[in-house]
N, CA, C and O atoms as CSV, one atom per row, in Angstrom:
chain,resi,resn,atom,element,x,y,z
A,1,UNK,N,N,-2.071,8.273,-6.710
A,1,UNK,CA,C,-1.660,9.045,-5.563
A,1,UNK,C,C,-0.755,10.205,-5.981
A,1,UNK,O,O,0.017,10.852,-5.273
A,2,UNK,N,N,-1.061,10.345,-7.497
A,2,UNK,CA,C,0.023,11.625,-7.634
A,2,UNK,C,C,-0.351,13.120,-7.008
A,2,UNK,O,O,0.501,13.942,-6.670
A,3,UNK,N,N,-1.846,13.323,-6.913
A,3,UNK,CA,C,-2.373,14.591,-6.153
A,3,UNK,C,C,-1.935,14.757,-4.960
A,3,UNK,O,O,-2.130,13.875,-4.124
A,4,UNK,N,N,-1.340,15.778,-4.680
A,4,UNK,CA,C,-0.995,15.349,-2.775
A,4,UNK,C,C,-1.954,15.170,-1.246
A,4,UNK,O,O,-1.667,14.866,-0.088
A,5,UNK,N,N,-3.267,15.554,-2.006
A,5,UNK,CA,C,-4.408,15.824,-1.006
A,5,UNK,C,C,-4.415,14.642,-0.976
A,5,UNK,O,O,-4.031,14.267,0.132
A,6,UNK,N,N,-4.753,13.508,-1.886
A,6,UNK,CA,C,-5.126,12.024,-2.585
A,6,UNK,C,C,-3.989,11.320,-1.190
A,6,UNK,O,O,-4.373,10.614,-0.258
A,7,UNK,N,N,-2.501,11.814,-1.468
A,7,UNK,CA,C,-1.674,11.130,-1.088
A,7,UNK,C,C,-1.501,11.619,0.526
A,7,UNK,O,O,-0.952,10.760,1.215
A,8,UNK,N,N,-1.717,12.323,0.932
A,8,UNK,CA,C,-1.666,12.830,2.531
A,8,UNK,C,C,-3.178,11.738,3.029
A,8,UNK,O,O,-3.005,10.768,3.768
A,9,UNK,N,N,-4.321,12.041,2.586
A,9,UNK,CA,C,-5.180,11.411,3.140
A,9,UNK,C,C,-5.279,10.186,3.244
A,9,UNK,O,O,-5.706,9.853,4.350
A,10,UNK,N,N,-4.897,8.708,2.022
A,10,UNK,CA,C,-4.600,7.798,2.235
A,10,UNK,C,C,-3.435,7.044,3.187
A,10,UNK,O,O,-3.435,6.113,3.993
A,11,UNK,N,N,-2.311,8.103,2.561
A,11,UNK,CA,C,-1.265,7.689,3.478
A,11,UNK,C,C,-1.357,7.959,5.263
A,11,UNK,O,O,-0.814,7.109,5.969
A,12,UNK,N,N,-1.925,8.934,5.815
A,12,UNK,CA,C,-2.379,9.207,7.161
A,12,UNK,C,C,-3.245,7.825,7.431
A,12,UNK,O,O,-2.981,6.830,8.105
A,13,UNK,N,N,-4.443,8.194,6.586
A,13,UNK,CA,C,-5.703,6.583,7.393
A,13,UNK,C,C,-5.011,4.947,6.803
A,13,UNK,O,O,-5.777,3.984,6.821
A,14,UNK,N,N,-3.969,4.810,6.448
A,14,UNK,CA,C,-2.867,3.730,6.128
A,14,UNK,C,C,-2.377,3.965,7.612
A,14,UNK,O,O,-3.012,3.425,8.518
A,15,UNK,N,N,-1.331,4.709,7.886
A,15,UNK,CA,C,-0.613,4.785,8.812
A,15,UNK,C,C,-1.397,4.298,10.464
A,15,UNK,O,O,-1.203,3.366,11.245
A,16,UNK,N,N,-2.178,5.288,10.445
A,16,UNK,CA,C,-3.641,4.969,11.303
A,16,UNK,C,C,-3.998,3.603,11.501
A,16,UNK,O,O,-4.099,3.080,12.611
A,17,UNK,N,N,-4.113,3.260,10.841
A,17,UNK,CA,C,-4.873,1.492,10.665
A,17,UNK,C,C,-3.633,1.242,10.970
A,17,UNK,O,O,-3.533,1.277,12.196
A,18,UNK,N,N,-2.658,1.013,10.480
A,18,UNK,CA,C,-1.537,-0.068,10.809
A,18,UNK,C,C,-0.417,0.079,12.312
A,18,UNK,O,O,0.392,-0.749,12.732
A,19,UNK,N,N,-0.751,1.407,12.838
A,19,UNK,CA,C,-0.008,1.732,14.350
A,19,UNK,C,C,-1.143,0.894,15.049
A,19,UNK,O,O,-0.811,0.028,15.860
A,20,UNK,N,N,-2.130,1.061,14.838
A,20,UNK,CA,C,-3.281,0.464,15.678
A,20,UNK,C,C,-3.071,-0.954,15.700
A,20,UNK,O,O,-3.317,-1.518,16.766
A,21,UNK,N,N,-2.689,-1.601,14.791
A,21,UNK,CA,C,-2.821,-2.932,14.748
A,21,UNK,C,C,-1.186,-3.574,15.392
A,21,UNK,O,O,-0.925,-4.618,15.989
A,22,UNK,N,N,-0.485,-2.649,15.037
A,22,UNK,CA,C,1.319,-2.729,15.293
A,22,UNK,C,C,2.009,-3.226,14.555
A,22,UNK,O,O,2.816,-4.099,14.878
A,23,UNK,N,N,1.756,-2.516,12.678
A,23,UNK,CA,C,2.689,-3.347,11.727
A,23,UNK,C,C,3.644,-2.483,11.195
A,23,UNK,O,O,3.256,-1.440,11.723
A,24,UNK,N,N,4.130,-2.324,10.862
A,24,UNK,CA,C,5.244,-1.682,10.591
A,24,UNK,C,C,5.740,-1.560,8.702
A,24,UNK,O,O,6.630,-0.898,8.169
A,25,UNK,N,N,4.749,-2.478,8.135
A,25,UNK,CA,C,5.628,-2.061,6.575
A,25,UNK,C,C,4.167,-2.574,6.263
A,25,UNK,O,O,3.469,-3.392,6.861
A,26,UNK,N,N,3.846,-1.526,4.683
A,26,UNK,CA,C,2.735,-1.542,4.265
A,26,UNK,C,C,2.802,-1.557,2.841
A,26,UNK,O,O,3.824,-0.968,2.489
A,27,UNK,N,N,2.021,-2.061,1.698
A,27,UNK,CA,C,1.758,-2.248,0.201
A,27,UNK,C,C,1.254,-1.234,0.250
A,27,UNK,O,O,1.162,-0.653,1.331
A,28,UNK,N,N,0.700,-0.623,-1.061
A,28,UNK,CA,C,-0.197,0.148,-1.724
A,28,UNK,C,C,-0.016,-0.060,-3.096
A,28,UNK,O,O,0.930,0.345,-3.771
A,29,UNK,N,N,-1.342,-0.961,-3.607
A,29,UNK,CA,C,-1.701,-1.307,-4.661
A,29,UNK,C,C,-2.366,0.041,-5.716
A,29,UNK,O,O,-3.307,0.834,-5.666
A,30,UNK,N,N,-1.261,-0.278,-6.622
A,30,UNK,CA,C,-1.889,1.698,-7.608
A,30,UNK,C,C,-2.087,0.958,-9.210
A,30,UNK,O,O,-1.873,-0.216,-9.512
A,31,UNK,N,N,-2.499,1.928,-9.969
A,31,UNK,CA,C,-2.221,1.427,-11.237
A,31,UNK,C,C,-1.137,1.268,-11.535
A,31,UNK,O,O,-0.556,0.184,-11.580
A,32,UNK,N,N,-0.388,3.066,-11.961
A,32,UNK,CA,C,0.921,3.031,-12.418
A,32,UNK,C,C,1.805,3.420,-11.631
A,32,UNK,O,O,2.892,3.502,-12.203
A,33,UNK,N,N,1.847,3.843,-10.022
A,33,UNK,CA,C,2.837,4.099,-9.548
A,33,UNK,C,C,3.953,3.051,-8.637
A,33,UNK,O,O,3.665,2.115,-7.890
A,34,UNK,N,N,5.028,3.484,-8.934
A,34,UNK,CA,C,6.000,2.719,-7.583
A,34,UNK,C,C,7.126,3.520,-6.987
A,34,UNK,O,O,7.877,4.316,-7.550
A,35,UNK,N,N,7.082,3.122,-5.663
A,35,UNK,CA,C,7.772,4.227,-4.815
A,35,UNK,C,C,8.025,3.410,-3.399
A,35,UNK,O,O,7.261,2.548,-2.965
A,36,UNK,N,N,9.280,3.862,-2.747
A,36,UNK,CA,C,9.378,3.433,-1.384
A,36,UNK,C,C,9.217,4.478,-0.506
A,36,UNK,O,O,9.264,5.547,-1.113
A,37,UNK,N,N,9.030,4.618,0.795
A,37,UNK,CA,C,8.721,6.069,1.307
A,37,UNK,C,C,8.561,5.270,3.014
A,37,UNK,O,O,8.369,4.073,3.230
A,38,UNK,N,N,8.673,6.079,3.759
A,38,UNK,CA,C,8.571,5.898,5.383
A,38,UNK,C,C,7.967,6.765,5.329
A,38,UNK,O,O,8.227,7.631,4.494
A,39,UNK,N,N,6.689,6.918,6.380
A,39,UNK,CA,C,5.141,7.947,6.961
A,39,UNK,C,C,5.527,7.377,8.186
A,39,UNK,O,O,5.479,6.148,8.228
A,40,UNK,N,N,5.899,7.976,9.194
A,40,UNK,CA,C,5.305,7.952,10.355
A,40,UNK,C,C,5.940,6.620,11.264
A,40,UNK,O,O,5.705,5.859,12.203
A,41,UNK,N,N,6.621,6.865,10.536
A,41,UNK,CA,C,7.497,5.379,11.278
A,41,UNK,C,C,6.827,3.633,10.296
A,41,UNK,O,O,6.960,2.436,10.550
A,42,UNK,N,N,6.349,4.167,9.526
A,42,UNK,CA,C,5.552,2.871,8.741
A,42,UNK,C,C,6.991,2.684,7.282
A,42,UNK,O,O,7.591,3.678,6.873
A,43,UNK,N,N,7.154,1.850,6.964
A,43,UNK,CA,C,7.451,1.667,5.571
A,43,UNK,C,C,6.923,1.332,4.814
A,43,UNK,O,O,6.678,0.128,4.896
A,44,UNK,N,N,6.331,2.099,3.494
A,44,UNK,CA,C,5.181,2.071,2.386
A,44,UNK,C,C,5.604,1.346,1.540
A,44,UNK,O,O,6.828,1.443,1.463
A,45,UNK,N,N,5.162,0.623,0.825
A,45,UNK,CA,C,6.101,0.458,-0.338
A,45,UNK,C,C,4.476,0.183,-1.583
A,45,UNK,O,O,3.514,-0.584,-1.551
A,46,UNK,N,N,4.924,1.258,-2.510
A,46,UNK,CA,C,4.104,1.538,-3.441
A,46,UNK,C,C,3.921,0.847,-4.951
A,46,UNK,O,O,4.694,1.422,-5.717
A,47,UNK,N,N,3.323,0.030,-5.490
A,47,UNK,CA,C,4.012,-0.555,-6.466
A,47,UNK,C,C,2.390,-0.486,-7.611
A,47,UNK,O,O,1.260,-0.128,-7.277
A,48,UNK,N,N,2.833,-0.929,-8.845
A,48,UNK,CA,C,2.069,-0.925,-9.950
A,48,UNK,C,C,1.077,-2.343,-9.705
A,48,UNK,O,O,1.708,-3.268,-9.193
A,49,UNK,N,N,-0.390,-2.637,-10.002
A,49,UNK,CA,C,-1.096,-3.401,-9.933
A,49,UNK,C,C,-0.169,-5.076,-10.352
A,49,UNK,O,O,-0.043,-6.154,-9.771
A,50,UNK,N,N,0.497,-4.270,-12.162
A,50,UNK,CA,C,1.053,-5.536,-12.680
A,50,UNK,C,C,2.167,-5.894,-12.257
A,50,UNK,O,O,2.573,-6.855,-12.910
A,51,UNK,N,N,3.191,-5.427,-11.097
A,51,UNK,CA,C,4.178,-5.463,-10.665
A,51,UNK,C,C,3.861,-6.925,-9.408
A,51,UNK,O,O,4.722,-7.624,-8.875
A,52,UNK,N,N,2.294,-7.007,-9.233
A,52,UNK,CA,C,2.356,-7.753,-8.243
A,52,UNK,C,C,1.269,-8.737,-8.638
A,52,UNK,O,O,0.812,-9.516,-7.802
A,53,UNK,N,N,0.870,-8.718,-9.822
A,53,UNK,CA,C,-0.391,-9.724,-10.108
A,53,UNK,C,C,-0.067,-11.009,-9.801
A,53,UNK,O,O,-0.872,-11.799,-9.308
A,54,UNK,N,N,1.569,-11.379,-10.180
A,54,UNK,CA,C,1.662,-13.123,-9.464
A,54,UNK,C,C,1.378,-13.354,-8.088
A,54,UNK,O,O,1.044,-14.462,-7.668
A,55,UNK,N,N,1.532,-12.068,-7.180
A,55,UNK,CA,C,1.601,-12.739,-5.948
A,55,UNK,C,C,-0.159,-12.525,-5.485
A,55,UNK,O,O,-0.537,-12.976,-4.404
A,56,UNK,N,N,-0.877,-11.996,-6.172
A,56,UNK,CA,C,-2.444,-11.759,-5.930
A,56,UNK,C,C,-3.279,-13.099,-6.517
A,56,UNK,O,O,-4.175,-13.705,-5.930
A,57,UNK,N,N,-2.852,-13.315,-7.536
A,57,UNK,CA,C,-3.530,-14.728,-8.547
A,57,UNK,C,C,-3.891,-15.723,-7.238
A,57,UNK,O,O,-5.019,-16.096,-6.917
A,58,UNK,N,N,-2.671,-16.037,-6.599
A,58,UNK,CA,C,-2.963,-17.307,-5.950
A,58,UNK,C,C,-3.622,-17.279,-4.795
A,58,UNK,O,O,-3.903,-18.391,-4.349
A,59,UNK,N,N,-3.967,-16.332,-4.153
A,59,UNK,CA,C,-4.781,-15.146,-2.958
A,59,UNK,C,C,-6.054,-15.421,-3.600
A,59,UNK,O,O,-6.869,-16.053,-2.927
A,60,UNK,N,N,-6.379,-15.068,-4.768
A,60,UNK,CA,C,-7.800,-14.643,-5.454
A,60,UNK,C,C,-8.447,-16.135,-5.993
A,60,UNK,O,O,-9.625,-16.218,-6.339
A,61,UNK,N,N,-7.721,-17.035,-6.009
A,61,UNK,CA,C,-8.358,-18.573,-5.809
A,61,UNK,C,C,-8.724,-18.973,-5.276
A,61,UNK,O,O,-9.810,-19.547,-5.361
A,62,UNK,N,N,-7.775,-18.867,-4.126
A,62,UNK,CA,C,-8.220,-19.953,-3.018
A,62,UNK,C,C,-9.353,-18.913,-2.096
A,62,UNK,O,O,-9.632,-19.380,-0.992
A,63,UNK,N,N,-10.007,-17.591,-2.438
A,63,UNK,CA,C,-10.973,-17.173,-1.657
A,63,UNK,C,C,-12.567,-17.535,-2.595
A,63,UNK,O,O,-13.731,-17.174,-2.420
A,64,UNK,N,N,-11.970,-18.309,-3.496
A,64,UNK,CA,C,-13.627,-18.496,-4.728
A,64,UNK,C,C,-13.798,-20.072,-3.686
A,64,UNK,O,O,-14.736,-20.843,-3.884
């Protein structure tokens, strides 16, 4: 998401999806980036794939 076109367009259809639904704080799974940031009244929070692989492992089991 370092391009800003990259990062306006995801972050808008993020924001989008999640007013619609009524959540208020959102992940974004990247390779290498991490960042905290508010869009739109949302709180993003941006983090590196390996920053969060423990909490995905046990997600990605129990759906096999």
């Amino acid at each position: 998401m370092h391009n800003p076109e990259t990062r306006k367009r995801e972050l808008n259809g993020l924001t989008e999806a999640y007013l619609a639904i009524g959540l208020k704080k959102a992940l974004v799974v990247t390779y290498n980036e991490q960042a905290d940031l508010k869009h739109e009244g949302i709180s993003v929070e941006i983090r590196p794939y390996r920053a969060i692989n423990g909490l995905l492992t046990p997600l990605m089991k129990k759906s096999k």
